[in-house]
N, C-alpha and C positions, 0 to 999 in steps of 0.2 A: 664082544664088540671089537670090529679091528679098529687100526688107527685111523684109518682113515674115516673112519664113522666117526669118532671120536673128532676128529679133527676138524670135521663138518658140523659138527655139534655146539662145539667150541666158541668156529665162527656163528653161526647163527645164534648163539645166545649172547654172545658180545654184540651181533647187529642187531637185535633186541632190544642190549640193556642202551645201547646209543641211540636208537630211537626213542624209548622210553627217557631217555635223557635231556634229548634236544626238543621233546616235547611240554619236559618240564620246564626247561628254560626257555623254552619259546614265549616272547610279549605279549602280553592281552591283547585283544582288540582295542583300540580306540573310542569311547562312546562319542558321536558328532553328533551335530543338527546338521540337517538338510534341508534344501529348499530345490523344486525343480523350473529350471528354464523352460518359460514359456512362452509363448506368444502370445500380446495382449495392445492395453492404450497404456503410454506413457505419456508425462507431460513433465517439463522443466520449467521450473518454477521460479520465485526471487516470494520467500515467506519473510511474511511484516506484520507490525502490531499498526492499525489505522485509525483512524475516527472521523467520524459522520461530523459536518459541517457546515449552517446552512452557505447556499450560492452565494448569497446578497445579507450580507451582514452590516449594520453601522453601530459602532460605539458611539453613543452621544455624550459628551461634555460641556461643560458649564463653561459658558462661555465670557461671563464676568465673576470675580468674587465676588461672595454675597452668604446671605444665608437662604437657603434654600428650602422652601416648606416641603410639607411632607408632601412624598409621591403617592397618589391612590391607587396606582395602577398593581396588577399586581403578574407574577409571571403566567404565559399565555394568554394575557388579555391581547384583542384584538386593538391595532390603532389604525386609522386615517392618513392620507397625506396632509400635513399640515394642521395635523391637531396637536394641541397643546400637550407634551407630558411632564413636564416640569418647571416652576417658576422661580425664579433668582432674585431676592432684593440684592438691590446693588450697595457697597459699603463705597465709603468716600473714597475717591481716588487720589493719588498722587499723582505730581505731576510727573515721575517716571510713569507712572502705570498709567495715566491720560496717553500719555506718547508711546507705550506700548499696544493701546486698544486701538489708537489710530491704524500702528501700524499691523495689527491684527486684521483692520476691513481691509486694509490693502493688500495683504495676502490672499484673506479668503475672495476679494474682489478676482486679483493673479488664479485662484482656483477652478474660478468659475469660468475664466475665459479657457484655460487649457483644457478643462472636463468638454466646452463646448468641440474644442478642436478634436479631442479624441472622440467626442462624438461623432460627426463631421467626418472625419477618418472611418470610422466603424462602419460608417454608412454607404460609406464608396465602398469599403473591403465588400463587406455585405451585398451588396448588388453585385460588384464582380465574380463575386461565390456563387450568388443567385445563375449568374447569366452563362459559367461555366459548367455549372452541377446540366443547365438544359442543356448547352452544346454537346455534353459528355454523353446523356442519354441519348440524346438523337443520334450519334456516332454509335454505340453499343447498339442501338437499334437496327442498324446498318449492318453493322459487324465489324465497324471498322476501331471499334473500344473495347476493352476487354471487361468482364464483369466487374474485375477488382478497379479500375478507372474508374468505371460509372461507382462503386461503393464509395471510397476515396472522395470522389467528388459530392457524395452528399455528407460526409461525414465534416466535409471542410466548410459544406454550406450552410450546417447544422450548426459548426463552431462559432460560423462567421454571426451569424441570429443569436448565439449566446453571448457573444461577444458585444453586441449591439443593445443588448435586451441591459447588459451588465455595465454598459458607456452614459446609457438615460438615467442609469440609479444613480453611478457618479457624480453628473450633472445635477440631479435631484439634491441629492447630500450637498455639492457644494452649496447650492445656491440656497439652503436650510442655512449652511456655516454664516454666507455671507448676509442673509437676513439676518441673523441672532447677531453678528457683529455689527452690525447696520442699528439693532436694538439697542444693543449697549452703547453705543455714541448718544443716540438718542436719549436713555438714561443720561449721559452725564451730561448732554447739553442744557436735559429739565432740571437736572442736580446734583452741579458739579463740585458743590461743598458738602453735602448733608445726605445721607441717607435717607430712601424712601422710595426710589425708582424702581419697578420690577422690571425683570427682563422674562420673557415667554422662551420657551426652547421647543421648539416644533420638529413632531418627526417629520423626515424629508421623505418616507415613500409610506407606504400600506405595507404590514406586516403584524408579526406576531412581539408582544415583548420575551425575548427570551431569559433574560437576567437582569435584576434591579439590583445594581451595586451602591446606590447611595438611598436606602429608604426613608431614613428618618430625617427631620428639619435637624439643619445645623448650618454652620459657617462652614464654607469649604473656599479652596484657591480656585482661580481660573483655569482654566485646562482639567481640573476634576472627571474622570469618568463616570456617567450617571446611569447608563441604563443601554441593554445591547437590546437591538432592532434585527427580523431578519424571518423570513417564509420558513417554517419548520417543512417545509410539504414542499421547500424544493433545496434537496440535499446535496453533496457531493463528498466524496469521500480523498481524506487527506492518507499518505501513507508515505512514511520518512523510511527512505532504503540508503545502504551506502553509497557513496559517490560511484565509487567500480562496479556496482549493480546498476546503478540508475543506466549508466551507459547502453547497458542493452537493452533498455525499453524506451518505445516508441507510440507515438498513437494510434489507439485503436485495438491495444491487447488487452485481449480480456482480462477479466479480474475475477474470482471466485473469492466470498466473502464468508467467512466465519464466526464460530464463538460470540455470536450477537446477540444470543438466546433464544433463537428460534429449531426447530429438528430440522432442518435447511439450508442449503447453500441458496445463497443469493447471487445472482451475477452483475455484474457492472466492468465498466470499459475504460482503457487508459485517456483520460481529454486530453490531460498538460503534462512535461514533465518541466516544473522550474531550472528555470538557466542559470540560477544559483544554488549554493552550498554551504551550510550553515555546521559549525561544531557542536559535537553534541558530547556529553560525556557518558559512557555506559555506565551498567552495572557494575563493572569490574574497572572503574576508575579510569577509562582508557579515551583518551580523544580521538572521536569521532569524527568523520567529515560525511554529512547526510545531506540527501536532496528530496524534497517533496515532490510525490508525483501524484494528481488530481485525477482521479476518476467520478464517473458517471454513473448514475444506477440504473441499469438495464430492467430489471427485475422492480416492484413497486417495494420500497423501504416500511412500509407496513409500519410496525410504533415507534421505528426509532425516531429520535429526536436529536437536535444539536449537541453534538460534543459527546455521543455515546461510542464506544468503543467497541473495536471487530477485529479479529485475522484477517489478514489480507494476503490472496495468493497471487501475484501476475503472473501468468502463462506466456515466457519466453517462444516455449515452443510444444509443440504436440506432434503424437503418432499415434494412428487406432490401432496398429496389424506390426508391433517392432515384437523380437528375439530380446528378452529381459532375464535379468538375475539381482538378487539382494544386492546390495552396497557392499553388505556387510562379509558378502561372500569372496570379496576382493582382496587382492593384495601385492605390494610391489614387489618384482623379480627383475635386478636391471634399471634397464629404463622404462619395462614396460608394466604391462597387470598381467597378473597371473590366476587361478581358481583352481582347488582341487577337485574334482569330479568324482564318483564313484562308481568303482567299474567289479563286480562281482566279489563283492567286500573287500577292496584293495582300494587307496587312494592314490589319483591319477593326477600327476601337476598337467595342467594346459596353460598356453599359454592363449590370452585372448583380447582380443581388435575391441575396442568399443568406441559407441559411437555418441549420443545424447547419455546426459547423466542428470537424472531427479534428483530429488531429495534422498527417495527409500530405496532406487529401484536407477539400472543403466541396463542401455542398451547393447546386445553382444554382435558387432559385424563378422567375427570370426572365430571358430577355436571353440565352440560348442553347439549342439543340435538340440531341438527342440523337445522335452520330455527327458532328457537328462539331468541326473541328483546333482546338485554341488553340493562342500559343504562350506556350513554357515561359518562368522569367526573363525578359522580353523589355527589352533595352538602350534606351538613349535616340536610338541610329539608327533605331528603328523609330516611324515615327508612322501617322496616318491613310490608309491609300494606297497609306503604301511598299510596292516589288517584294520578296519575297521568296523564298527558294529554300529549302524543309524537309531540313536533315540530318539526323534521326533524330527517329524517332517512338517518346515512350514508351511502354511497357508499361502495362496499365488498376489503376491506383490500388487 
C-alpha cells in the first residue's frame, strides 16, 4: 500500500470514528404532546357556581310576640291569597312594645303607599315598552330598524311585564304586612293587659310553601321568620361572578347551564346584572368583591326547584369558523406569545397574534395555518431546533 493510500485510509477511519462519535453524543428526541390547529366554534366565557331561585319569593314573619300554634302546612303545600298559614297569640304588651307596634303599622302603612307608587311607575314604564317594542316593528317592517332594534325592543318589553307582574306582588305582600299590623293593634285594643288575642298571618299572593322554618307551637319574638312563599314553576337563576367579570356582561347574553343533573345543557339569558357588590370570602381565605347577575330560563327548568344548584357559563362572546389552538400550547416571549410548532421532527418557535381567549382553547390571527402540530406544555428542553418525537396527539379543542 503506498502512502498515500494509507493516508486516505487514515482519514477516512478518523471521519468514521467522528461520526460514530457525534452520533453517540448527539441528544434524544424530545417526547411532546401535540395538538393540531384548527378551525372550529369558540366561545368566551365568565364560569360560575349558580342557583335556581324562585321570581317572587316572601319570607313571612310574626308579626307580634306570642306563642304560635303549630303550622299544619307542610313544604309544597299549595296556598291562596289571603289564606291563613299561621296564628300568633299575643303575650302582654309593654308600654315600649305598645309604642313600637304602633309604630310598626305606620311603617307598614309608609310601605303600602310606596309599593303603590312603584307600581304606578311600573305601569307607565310598562306601556311605554309596550308602545315602543310596536313602533320598532313597524320601523323593521319598513326596513327602516334593524333586526337587533326590533329584538332589543321586545326583550325591554318582556322586562318591563316582569317588572310590573313583580310591582303587584310587592303591593300584595305590603298590604299582607299592613293587615297583620292593623291585627295586632287590634289584639291589644281587645287586650291590652292580659293575654288571649290571636293575631292571623295571611299569605299575601298564591304560591307554593317552599320552607317552614318555625314548625312547632312555641313563644317566639316579633319579626320571627315563619315560613318562605314563592312559584317553584317560575324560576330564575342567581350567579355571583367577580366585580371585573360582571363588567362585561350585559343583557341578553346567554347563559349555558350545568352540573344540575340532567345529561344536558340547559340554556337561559342574562335579565339583570345588580348595580351592586357584596364581599365575599373564598375558599382560600381571600376577600372577594362579587356582583349577582340574574338570569332567565330559556329552556323549561324540568325538576329543578328553589335554591338547587348548577354551573353557570355566560357567553361573552362567540365564533363558529375562528383559527384555535390549546391554552396550554402558549407561552410568553417578550411582551408577546409564542408556540412551538413541529416541522419534520424539529421544534419551530413562532411567534403568534391572538385574538378572543376561552377557557381551554384561543384564537390564532397570525403566525400559524391551519392543520399544523403544536406542542402542548412544551418544557425548557425544548428550544429552537430541537429533535423531537410526538407521543400523543390531542383531540380538537
Amino acid at each position: 500500500m503506498t502512502a498515500r493510500r494509507r493516508k486516505l485510509a487514515w482519514i477516512a477511519g478518523a471521519l468514521v470514528a467522528l461520526g460514530l462519535l457525534a452520533l453517540a453524543l448527539r441528544a434524544d428526541p424530545v417526547d411532546v404532546d401535540v395538538a393540531r390547529a384548527e378551525r372550529g366554534p369558540l366561545q368566551v366565557t365568565v364560569d360560575e357556581d349558580g342557583e335556581t331561585r324562585a321570581h317572587d319569593r316572601f319570607v313571612l314573619s310574626a308579626p307580634v310576640a306570642g306563642r304560635i300554634s303549630r303550622i299544619e302546612l307542610h313544604e309544597g303545600d299549595a296556598v291562596e291569597p289571603g289564606e291563613v298559614v299561621a296564628e300568633i297569640w299575643s303575650l302582654p304588651l309593654s308600654a315600649r312594645e305598645h309604642d313600637e307596634q304602633l309604630s310598626r303599622i305606620r311603617a307598614t302603612e309608609a310601605l303600602v303607599l310606596q309599593a303603590r307608587e312603584r307600581l304606578q311607575h311600573a305601569q307607565t314604564d310598562a306601556a311605554q315598552a309596550r308602545r315602543e317594542r310596536e313602533r320598532v316593528e313597524k320601523l323593521a317592517e319598513s326596513g327602516f330598524a334593524s333586526q337587533q332594534q326590533s329584538e332589543q325592543a321586545k326583550v325591554i318589553d318582556t322586562t318591563s311585564r316582569n317588572e310590573l307582574e313583580a310591582a303587584r306582588f310587592q303591593l300584595r305582600a305590603a298590604e299582607a304586612e299592613a293587615e297583620s299590623a292593623r291585627a295586632a293593634r287590634l289584639a291589644m285594643d281587645t287586650a291590652p293587659s292580659s293575654a288571649g288575642a290571636s293575631v292571623k298571618v295571611r299569605s299575601p299572593a298564591a304560591g307554593k310553601v317552599l320552607r317552614i322554618l318555625e314548625q312547632s307551637e312555641r313563644v317566639i319574638a316579633a319579626g320571627t321568620p315563619l315560613l318562605t312563599l314563592g312559584d317553584p314553576g317560575a324560576l330564575e337563576i342567581v350567579i355571583d361572578v367577580l366585580s371585573n367579570e360582571a363588567v362585561k356582561v350585559v343583557p341578553d347574553m346567554p347563559v349555558m347551564l350545568s352540573g344540575w343533573g340532567g345529561d344536558r345543557d340547559l340554556r337561559a339569558r342574562v335579565r339583570l346584572v345588580e348595580p351592586y357588590a357584596f364581599t365575599k370570602i373564598s375558599a382560600l381565605g381571600v376577600e372577594e368583591q362579587r356582583v349577582n347577575v340574574i338570569a332567565d330560563f330559556v329552556d323549561s327548568a324540568g325538576p329543578l326547584g328553589d335554591g338547587y344548584r348548577l354551573d353557570a357559563r355566560i357567553v361573552l362572546w362567540s365564533g363558529d369558523d375562528v383559527l384555535r389552538v390549546p391554552s396550554s400550547a402558549l407561552f410568553r416571549r417578550g411582551t408577546g406569545w409564542s408556540v412551538f410548532a413541529v416541522e419534520n421532527g424539529r421544534a419551530r418557535l413562532r411567534e403568534v397574534e391572538l385574538g378572543h381567549r376561552g377557557a381551554l382553547a384561543v384564537e390564532v390571527l397570525e403566525g400559524l395555518q391551519p392543520g399544523e402540530l403544536v406542542i402542548r406544555q412544551p418544557t425548557n428542553d425544548i428550544e429552537d431546533g430541537a429533535r423531537v418525537r410526538i407521543r400523543a396527539e390531542a383531540p380538537p379543542v
